[in-house]
N, C-alpha and C positions, 0 to 999 in steps of 0.2 A: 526209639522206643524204650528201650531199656539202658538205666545211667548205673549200672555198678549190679555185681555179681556178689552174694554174701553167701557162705556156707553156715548154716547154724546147727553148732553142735550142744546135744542136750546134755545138761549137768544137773549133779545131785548137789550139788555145793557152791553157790556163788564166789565166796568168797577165795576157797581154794581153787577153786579153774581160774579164776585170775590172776592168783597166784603164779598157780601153774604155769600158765599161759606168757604172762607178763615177767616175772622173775626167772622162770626155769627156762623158758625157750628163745626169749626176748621181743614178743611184740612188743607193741607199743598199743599203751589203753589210749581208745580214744573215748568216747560217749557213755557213761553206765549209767541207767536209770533205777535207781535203787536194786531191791533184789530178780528185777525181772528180765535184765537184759543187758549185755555189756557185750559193746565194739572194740575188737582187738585186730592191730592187724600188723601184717610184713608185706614186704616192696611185692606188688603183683597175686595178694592173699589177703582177704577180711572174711573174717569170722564175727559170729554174734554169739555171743553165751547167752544160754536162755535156759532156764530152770526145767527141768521137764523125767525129774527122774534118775535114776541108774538104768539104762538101757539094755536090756537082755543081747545075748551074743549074735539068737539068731534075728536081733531085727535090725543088727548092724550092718549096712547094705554100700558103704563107704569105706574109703581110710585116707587118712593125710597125709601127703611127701612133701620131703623139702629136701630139695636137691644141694649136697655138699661138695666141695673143692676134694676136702679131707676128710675121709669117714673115721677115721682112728681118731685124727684130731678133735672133731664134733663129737665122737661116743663119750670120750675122755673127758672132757667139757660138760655135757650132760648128764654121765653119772659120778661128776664131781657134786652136781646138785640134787644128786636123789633118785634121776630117771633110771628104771633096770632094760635092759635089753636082752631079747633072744639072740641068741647064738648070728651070727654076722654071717649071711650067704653071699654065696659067689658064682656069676655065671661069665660066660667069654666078656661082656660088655657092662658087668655092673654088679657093683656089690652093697648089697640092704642091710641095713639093721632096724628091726621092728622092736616100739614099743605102744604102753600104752597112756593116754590121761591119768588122772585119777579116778575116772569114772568109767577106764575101760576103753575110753574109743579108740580104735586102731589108728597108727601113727608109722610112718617108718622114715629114714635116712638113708638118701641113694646116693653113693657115687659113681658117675659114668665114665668107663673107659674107653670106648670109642672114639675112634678118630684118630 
């Protein structure tokens, strides 16, 4: 019934969410259709950029993770190229650091201690 799961996250700016996306965090672009639609994706993750605004806070109803080896060594990496981060939490099993797009969507960086 269903061949593939896509998360579409809405942007105010084509060109920089791909940016974003593709230089800052390192998908990989596959498919963009001029300014209305661009396939990005990482191993076991595709996303669609699709034009649709800057998104108010309270209709953000999502956030993206991407689970790391090295949270120091990914933060360090990431705000080599620009991304700012809140303050890095810590519970018995895992430690986050949230940031955002350039349009705001929520995003964070887990590393799991467990096990």
């Amino acid at each position: 019934m269903f061949t593939q799961a896509i998360l579409t996250v809405m942007v105010s700016d084509m060109k920089r969410a791909i940016a974003f996306y593709v230089d800052t965090l390192g998908f990989t672009k596959q498919a963009v259709y001029g300014d209305e639609w661009a396939d990005v994706e990482l191993p076991g993750l595709k996303l669609g950029l699709h034009p649709g605004g800057k998104v108010r806070e309270r209709d953000r109803h999502y956030s993206i993770g991407f689970r790391v080896d090295d949270l120091d060594a990914a933060t360090a990496a990431l705000a080599a190229k620009g991304v700012a981060f809140q303050p890095t939490r810590q519970d018995r099993g895992s430690r986050i650091a949230n940031f955002t797009d350039p349009d705001g969507n929520p995003m964070y960086l887990i590393e799991l201690k467990w096990g």
